[in-house]
KOLSEVEX-502136 format. One record per residue: residue number from 1; x, y, z of N, C-alpha, C in turn. Coordinates in Angstrom, 1 decimal. Atoms other than C-alpha are relative to their C-alpha. Layout:
// residues N
  num  n.east  n.north    n.up  ca.east  ca.north   ca.up  c.east  c.north    c.up
  NUM       X        Y       Z        X         Y       Z       X        Y       Z
...
END
This chain:
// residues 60
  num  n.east  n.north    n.up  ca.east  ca.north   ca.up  c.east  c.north    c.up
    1     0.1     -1.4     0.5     21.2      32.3   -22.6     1.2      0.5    -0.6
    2    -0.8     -0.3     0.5     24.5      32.2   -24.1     1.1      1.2     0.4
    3    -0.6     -0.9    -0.3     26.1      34.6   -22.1    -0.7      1.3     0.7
    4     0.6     -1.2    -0.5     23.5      37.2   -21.1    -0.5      0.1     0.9
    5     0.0     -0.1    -1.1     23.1      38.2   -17.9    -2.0     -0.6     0.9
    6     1.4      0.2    -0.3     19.1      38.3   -17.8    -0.6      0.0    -1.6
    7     0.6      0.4     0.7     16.4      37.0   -20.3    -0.4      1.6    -0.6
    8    -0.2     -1.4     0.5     15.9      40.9   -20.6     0.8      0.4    -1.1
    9    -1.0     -0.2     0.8     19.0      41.7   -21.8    -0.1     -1.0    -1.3
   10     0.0      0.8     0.9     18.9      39.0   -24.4    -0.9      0.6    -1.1
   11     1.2     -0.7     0.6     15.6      40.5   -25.6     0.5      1.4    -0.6
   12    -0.7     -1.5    -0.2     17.2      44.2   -25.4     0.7     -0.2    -1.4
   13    -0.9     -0.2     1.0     19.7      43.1   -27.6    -0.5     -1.2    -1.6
   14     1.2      1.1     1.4     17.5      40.4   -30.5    -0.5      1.4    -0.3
   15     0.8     -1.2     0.8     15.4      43.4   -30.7     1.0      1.1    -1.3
   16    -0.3     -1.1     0.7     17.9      46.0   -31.8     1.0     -1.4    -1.5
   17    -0.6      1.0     1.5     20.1      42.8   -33.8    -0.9     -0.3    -1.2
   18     1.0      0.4     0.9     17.2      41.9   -35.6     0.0      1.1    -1.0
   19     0.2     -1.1     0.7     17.0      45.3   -37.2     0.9      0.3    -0.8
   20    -0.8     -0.6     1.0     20.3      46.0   -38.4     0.8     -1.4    -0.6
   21    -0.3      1.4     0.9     21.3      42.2   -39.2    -0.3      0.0    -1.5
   22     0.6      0.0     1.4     19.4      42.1   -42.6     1.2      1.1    -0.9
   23    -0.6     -1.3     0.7     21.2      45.7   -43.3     1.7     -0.7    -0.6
   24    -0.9      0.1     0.2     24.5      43.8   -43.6     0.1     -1.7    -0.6
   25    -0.3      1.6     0.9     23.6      40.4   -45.5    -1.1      0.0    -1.5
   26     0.6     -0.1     1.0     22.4      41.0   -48.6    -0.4     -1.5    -0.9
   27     0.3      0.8     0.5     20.8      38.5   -51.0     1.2     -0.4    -1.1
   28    -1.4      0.2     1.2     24.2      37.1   -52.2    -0.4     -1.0    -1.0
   29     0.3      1.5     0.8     22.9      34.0   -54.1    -0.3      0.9    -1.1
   30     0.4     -0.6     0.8     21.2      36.7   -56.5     0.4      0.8    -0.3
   31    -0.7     -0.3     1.0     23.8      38.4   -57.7     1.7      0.4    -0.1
   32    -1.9     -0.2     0.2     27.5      38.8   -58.9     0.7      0.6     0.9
   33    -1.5     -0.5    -1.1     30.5      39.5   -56.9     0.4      1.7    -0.1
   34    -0.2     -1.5     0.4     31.3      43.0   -58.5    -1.6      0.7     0.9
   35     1.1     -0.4    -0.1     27.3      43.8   -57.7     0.1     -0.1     1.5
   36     0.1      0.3    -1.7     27.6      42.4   -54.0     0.9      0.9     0.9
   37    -1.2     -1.1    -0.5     31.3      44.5   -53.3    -0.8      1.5     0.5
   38     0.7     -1.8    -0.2     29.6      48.0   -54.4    -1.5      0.0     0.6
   39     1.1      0.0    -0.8     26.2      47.1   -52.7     0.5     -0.1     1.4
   40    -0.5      0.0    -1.0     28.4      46.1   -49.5     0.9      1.4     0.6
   41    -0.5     -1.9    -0.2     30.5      49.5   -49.6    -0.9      1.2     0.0
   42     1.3     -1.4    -0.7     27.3      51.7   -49.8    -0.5     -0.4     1.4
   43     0.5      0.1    -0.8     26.0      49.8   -47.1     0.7      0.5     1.5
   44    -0.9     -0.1    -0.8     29.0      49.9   -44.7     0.0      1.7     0.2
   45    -0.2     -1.4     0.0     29.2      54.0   -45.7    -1.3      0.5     0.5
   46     1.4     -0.8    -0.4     25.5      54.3   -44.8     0.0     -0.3     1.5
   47    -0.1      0.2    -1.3     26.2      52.6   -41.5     0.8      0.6     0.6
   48    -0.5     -1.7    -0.6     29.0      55.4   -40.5    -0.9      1.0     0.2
   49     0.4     -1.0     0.2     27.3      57.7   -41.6    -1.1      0.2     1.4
   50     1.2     -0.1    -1.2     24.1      56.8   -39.2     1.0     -0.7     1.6
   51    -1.2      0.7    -1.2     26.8      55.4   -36.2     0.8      1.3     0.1
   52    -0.8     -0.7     0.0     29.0      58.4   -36.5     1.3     -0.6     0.3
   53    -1.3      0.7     0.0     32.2      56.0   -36.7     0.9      1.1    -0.9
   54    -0.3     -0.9     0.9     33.2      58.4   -39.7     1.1      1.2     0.7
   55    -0.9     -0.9    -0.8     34.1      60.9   -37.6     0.8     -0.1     1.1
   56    -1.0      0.6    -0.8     36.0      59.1   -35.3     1.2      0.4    -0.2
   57    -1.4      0.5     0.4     39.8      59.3   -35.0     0.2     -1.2     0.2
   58    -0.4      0.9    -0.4     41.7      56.6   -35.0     1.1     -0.6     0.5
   59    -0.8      0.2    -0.5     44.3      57.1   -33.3     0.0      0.2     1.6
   60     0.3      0.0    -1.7     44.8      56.4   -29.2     0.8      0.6     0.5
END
């Protein structure tokens, strides 16, 4: 089980990976490097945004 406590948990967590995995691998084969960057930086900004990391400080 790779580390997870119960077959549950494992589940628990495939479920919600499954969802936002795709959100951060885009179809690189199909297109240029410039095209992949600025599609990777909206993606990343859209994932703050919904995470509220954004408003984090970052200082401890």
């Amino acid at each position: 089980m790779k580390g997870f406590r119960s077959p549950g948990a494992a589940q628990r967590f495939l479920s919600v990976f499954s969802g936002v995995s795709p959100h951060f691998r885009p179809r690189r084969q199909l297109m240029p490097a410039h095209h992949y960057r600025a599609e990777m930086t909206v993606r990343f900004a859209i994932w703050e945004q919904i995470t509220g990391v954004a408003g984090l400080s970052t200082t401890a």
